[in-house]
C-alpha positions as CSV (number, residue, x, y, z in Angstrom):
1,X,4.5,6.5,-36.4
2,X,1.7,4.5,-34.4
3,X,1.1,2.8,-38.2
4,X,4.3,1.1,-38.1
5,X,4.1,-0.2,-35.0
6,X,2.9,-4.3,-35.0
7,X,0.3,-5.3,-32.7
8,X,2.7,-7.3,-30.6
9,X,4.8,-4.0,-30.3
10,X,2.0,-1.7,-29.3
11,X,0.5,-4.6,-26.7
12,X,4.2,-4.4,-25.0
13,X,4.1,-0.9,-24.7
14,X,1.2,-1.0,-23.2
15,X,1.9,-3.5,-20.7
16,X,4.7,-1.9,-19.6
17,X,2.9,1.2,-19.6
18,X,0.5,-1.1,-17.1
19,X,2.9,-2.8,-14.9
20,X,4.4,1.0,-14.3
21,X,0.8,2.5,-13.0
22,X,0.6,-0.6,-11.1
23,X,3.9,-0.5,-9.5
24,X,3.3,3.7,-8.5
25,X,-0.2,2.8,-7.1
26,X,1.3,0.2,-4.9
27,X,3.8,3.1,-3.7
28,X,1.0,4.9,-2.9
29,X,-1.2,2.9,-1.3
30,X,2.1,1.5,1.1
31,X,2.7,5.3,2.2
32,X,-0.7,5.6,3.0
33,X,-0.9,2.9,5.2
34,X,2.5,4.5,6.9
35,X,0.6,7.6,7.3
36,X,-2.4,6.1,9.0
37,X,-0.7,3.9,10.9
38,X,1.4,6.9,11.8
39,X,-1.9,8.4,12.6
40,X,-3.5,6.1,14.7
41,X,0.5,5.0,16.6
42,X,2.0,7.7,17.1
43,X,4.3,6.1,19.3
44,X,5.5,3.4,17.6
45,X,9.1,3.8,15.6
46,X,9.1,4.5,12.1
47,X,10.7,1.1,11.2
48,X,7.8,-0.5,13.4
49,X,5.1,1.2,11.1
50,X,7.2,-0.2,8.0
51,X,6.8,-3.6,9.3
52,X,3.2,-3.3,10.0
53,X,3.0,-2.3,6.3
54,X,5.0,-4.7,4.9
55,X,3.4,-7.6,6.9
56,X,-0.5,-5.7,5.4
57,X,1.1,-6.3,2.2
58,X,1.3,-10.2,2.5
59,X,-2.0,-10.0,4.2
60,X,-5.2,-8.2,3.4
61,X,-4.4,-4.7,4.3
62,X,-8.0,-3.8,4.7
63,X,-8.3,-6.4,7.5
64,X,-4.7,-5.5,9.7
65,X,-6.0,-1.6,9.9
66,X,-9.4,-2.6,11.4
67,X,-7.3,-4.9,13.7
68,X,-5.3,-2.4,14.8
69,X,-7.2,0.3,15.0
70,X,-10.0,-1.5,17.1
71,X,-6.7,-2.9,19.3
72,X,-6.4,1.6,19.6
73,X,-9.8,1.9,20.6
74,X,-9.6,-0.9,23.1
75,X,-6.3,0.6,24.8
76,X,-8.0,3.9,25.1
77,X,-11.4,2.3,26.3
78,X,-9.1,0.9,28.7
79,X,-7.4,3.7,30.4
């Protein structure tokens, strides 16, 4: 089967194949932001955490959790 296949065919299927491992590790990686975020804000709405994700998204991710998790720290250095 593979044999009849032309490259262009097999390099489509591939990408596609691509793009869909790419798309599920973005799920992934957006629900585990939720569930830190959940972790470290427990009081914050659900819709609230889905913002912060979605505005880690546009940004660098990596930089907004160590924001916000030292802004944690600070509030309970605080009380």
């Amino acid at each position: 089967m593979a044999e009849l296949l032309t490259k262009q065919q097999i390099h489509n299927v591939a990408e596609r194949q691509f793009k869909k491992v790419k798309e599920e590790k973005a799920k992934v990686t957006k629900n585990m932001a939720y569930d830190i975020l959940k972790t470290f804000f427990p009081d914050e709405s659900p819709s609230r955490l889905h913002q912060l994700v979605k505005e880690a998204d546009k940004d660098d991710m990596k930089e907004l959790f160590i924001y916000y998790i030292m802004r944690k720290k600070k509030e309970q250095d605080d009380e």
